[in-house]
N, C-alpha and C positions, 0 to 999 in steps of 0.2 A: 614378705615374711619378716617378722621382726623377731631381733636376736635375743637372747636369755640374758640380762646385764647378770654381773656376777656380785654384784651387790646392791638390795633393792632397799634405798633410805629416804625419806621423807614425808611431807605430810600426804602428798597424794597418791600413795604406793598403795597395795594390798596390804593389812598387817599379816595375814600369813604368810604372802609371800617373801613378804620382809623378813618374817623371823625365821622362813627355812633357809633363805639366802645369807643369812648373818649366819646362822651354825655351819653350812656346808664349808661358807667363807671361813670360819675359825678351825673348822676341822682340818680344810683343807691346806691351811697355813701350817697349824701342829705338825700334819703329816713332812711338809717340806720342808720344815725347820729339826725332824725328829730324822731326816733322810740326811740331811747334811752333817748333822753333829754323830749320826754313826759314821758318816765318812771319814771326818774327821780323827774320830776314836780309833779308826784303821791307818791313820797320817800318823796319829800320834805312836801311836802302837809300832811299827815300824819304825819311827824316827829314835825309839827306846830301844830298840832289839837293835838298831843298827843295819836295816836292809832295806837300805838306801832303792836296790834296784826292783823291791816289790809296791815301792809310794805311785809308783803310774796307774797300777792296776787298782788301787784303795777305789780312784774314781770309777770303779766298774762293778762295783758294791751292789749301785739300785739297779743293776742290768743279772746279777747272780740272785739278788732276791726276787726277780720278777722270774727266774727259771725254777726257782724252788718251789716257788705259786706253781706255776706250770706244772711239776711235777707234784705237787699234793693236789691238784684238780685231778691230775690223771691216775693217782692211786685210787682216788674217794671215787672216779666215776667205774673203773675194775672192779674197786672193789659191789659194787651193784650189778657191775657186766660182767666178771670174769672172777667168782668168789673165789675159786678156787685155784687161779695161775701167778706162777710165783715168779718174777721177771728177776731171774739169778742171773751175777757174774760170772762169767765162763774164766774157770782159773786152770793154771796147768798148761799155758799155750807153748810156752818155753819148750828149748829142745834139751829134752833128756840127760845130753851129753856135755854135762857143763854148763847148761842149760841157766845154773843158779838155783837149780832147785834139791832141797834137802831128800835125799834122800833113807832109806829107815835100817 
C-alpha cells in the first residue's frame, strides 16, 4: 500500500493531484499558522493584564476550541433529534441558609 505524499510536485505527478495537494498543503499551513498566533494573542493578552498564572493554560486554546466543535455538532445534530429539548443549567443548588443566594 502506498502512502498519500502530502505534497505532489513535478513533471511526472497527476496535475490534479498536484493541484489538490498544493491547496490542502496551503490551507493546511494557514490553519496552523492561524492556530498559533491565536495562541499567542492569549500570551499576549495575559502578559498585558498581568496574570502571569493563566499563560500555561493560553496553550490549551486548540484543545477548548475543538470542545466548542463538539458542542456545536451536538446542538445541530438535537437540533434534527430532539427539536424540542432544552439542555438547561440547573441553578439554585446552594443551601438556602446563607446559602449565597438573594433572597426577595
Amino acid at each position: 500500500m502506498k502512502a498519500w505524499p502530502l505534497l505532489y510536485v513535478g513533471v511526472d505527478q497527476d496535475p490534479f493531484w498536484s493541484t489538490v495537494s498544493m491547496v490542502f498543503f496551503s490551507i493546511g499551513c494557514v490553519l496552523v499558522c492561524a492556530n498559533v498566533l491565536f495562541v499567542l494573542y492569549h500570551f499576549a493578552a495575559c502578559l498585558k493584564r498581568r496574570y502571569y498564572a493563566l499563560l500555561p493554560f493560553c496553550f490549551l486554546m486548540p484543545f477548548y476550541w475543538v470542545l466548542i466543535s463538539l458542542g456545536a455538532w451536538k446542538g445541530l445534530l438535537q437540533l434534527f433529534t430532539r427539536p424540542f429539548y432544552w439542555e438547561k443549567t440547573v441553578h439554585g443548588l446552594a443551601s438556602q441558609k446563607g446559602g449565597g443566594t438573594i433572597s426577595p
